[in-house]
N, C-alpha and C positions, 0 to 999 in steps of 0.2 A: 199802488201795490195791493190793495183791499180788494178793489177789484180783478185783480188776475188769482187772489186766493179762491176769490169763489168762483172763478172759472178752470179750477184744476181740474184738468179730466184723468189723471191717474188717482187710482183710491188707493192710500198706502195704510198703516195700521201704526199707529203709533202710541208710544206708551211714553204717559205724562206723571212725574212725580208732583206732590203740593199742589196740587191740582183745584183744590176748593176754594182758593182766594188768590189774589195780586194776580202776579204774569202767567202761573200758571192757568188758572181760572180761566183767563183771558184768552189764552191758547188754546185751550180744548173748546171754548164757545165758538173760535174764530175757525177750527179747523170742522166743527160738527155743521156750521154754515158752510164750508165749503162741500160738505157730504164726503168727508173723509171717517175711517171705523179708528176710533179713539178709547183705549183704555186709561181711565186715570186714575190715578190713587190719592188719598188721603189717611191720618188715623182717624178720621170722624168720616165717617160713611154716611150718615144722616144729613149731614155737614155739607158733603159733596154735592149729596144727589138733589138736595135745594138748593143750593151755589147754582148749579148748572140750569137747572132747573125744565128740565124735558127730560122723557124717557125715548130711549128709540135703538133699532135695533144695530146700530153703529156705533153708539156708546156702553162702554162697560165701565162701570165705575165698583175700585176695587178699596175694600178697605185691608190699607198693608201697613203692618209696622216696620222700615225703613232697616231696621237696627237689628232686625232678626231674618236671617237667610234662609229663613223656614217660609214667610212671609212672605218674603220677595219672591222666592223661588215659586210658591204657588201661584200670586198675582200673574208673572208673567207667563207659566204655562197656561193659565185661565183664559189670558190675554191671547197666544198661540193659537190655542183650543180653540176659542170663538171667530176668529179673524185670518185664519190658517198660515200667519206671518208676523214677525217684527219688525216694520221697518226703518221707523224713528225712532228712536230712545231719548227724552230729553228730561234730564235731574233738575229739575228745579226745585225740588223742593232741599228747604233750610231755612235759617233764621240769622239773625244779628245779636249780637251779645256786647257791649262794652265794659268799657275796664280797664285799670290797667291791669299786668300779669298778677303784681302785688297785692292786688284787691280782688279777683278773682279765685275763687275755690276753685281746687282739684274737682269734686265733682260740677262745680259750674264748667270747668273749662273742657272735661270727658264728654258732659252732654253733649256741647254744641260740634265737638267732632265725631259725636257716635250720628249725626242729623246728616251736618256739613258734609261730612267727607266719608264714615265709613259705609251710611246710607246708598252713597255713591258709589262705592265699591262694590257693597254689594247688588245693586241693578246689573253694571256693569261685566262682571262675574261671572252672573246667573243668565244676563240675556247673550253672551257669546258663545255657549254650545249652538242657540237658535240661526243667530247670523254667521257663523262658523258653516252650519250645516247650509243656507242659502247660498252663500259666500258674497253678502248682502248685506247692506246696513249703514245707518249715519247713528252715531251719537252725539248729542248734543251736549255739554256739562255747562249748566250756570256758574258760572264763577261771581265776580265782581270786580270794579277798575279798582276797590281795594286790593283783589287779588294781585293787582300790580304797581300799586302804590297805594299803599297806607295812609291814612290820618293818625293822627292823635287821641288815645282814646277807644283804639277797637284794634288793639294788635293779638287779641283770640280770632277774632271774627278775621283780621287780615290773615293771621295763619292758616284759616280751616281753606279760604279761598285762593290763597296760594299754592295751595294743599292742590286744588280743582287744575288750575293753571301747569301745575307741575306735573301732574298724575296724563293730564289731554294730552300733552305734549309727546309723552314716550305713548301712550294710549297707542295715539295714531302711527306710529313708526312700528309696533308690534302686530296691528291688527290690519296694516296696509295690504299684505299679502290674500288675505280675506275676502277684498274687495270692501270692506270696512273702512268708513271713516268718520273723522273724528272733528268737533267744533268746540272752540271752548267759547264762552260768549261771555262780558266784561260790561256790563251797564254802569253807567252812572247815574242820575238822580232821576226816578221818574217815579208819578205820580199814583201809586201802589198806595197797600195797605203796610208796606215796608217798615213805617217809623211807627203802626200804631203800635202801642202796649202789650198784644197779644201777638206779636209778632219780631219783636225785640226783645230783649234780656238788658237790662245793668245791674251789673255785679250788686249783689244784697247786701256788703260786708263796702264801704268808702272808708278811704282814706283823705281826710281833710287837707293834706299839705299838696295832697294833689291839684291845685286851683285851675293853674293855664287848660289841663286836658280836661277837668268838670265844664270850665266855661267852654270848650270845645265841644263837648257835647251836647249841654246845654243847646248851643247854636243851632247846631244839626237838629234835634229833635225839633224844634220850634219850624224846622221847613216839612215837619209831616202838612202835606196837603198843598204844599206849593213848590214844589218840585217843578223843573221843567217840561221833564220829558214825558209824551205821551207813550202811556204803555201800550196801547190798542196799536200804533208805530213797531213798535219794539217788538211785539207778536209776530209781527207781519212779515216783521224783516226776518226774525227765525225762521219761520215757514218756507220763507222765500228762499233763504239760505239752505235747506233742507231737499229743496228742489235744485242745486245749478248741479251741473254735473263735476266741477271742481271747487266743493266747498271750500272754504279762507279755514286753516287751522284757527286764527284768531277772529272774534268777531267781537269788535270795542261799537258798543249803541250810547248814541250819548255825545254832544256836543264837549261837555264837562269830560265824559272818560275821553273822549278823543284827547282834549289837551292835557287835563297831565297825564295820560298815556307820551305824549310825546316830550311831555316836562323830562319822565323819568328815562327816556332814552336820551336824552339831553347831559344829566345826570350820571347817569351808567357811563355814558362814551367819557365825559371827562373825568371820571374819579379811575377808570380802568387805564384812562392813557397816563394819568399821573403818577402810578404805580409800575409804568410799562420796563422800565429800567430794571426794579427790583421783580417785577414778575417774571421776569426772565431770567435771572439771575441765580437761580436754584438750582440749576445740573450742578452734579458731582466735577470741579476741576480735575484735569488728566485725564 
C-alpha cells in the first residue's frame, strides 16, 4: 500500500488538522513523500514545522486555532490561495480525556468538545463554500471504535467521538449532491503518541469509590507504547481510502476496532429484537 502512495500520479491538496504529532504527522509526511501539496495545521507552528521537518514548496503549515472560525476560515483560504483547491479535508486533530461524568468539570468537559467536535464543525463549515464551488471533495473525520463502543472510563471522550460518527453520517447524505463525500474513520489501538501525557487529559478532581473504572484506566495507560497497530498502516490506508472512487462511509483500522465493532452489532441486534413487541406497540389504537 506504501508503495502505490508514492506512485500517485494525481496531485490533490489536502488539508490536515493536529498535524504535528501521532496520525496526523504521519500523514502529512506520507503524503509530501508521495509529492502531493499539503496544508497542515497545528496551535504550535514552531511545533509543526520541526515535527515535519522540511520546507518545500507543497507544504503549507498553518498555525490555526480549531475553536475560533476566524482561524479556520483564514487557514483554509491560505490553504485555496496557495494550491488553487481543497481536495481532502481530514480532522484529525483532538485529544482524550478520561473520567467519569461525576468527576469531570463543566469546563474539563466544554474543552474537549470545543477540540473533538466543534473544531470539526468548524473545518467542515468553512471548507464547503470551496468544495460546493468545485462540486468536489472527500472529508475525512477521525472518530474512534470508542465512538462506537465505549469503555469504562472515558464516556466524555466517547461522547465527543460519537459526536464525529453521528455528524459523518448525515454529513455525507447532505453534501452527496455536491459531488462531496464523506469517511468517518474508527481506529483502535495503535502505536501513537495517543496515551502520552500531553495528549490525554484525566479528570483533576477523582472520585475514590470509583475503583473498577480507575483500574480500567489504569490498564489502558500502561499500553502507551505497546499498542498493536501500526500507525504508518493506518495512514496509508486513509490515503488509500481517499483515492477509490466509492469511498466506505465507514472506515474501522484495527484488528481490536474490527471486533468489537462487531461485538456492538451483535449487541444492538439483540437488545433491539428483544424490545421488538413493545417497539412496535406505540401507535395510537382506532
Amino acid at each position: 500500500m506504501l508503495k502505490a502512495i508514492r506512485n500517485m500520479k494525481n496531485i490533490r491538496t489536502w488539508f490536515i488538522t493536529g498535524a504535528s504529532k501521532g496520525l496526523g504527522l504521519i500523514l502529512v509526511k506520507q503524503l509530501l513523500e508521495a509529492g502531493q501539496n499539503v496544508a497542515a495545521t497545528s496551535r504550535d507552528l514552531d511545533a509543526l514545522i520541526t515535527a515535519v521537518g522540511i520546507t518545500a514548496p507543497n507544504f503549507l503549515p498553518l498555525q490555526v486555532d480549531l475553536g475560533n472560525e476566524d482561524s479556520v476560515g483564514c487557514a483554509i483560504h491560505q490553504a485555496n490561495l496557495a494550491f488553487k483547491s481543497i481536495d481532502v479535508v481530514i480532522n484529525n486533530a483532538g485529544y482524550g480525556i478520561g473520567g467519569s461524568i461525576e468527576e469531570l468539570s463543566d469546563r474539563e468537559t466544554r474543552n474537549s468538545f470545543e477540540i473533538n467536535v466543534f473544531g470539526t464543525l468548524n473545518v467542515i463549515r468553512l471548507v464547503m463554500p470551496y468544495m460546493r464551488s468545485q462540486m468536489s471533495g472527500h472529508i475525512i473525520n477521525i472518530s474512534s471504535i470508542a465512538g462506537i463502543t465505549a469503555m469504562t472510563g472515558w464516556s466524555v471522550y466517547a461522547a465527543t467521538k460519537y459526536s464525529i460518527v453521528g455528524l459523518s453520517e448525515v454529513l455525507a447524505q447532505d453534501v452527496a449532491e455536491f459531488g462531496v463525500k464523506v469517511t468517518v474513520v474508527a481506529p483502535g489501538a495503535f502505536r501513537t503518541n495517543f496515551l502520552h501525557p500531553d495528549s490525554i487529559n484525566v479528570a483533576k478532581h477523582t472520585i475514590s469509590e470509583y475503583t473498577t473504572m480507575h483500574r480500567a484506566q489504569e490498564m489502558l495507560l500502561k499500553n502507551d507504547g505497546k499498542q498493536s497497530g501500526d500507525p504508518e498502516k493506518a495512514a496509508a490506508a486513509i490515503i488509500d481510502t481517499a483515492h477509490m472512487e466509492n469511498p466506505p462511509l465507514y472506515l474501522l483500522l484495527g484488528e481490536d476496532a474490527y471486533n468489537r465493532a462487531m461485538a456492538k452489532l451483535d449487541k444492538l441486534k439483540a437488545d433491539y429484537l428483544l424490545n421488538e413487541e413493545l417497539s412496535k406497540a406505540m401507535a395510537y389504537n382506532g
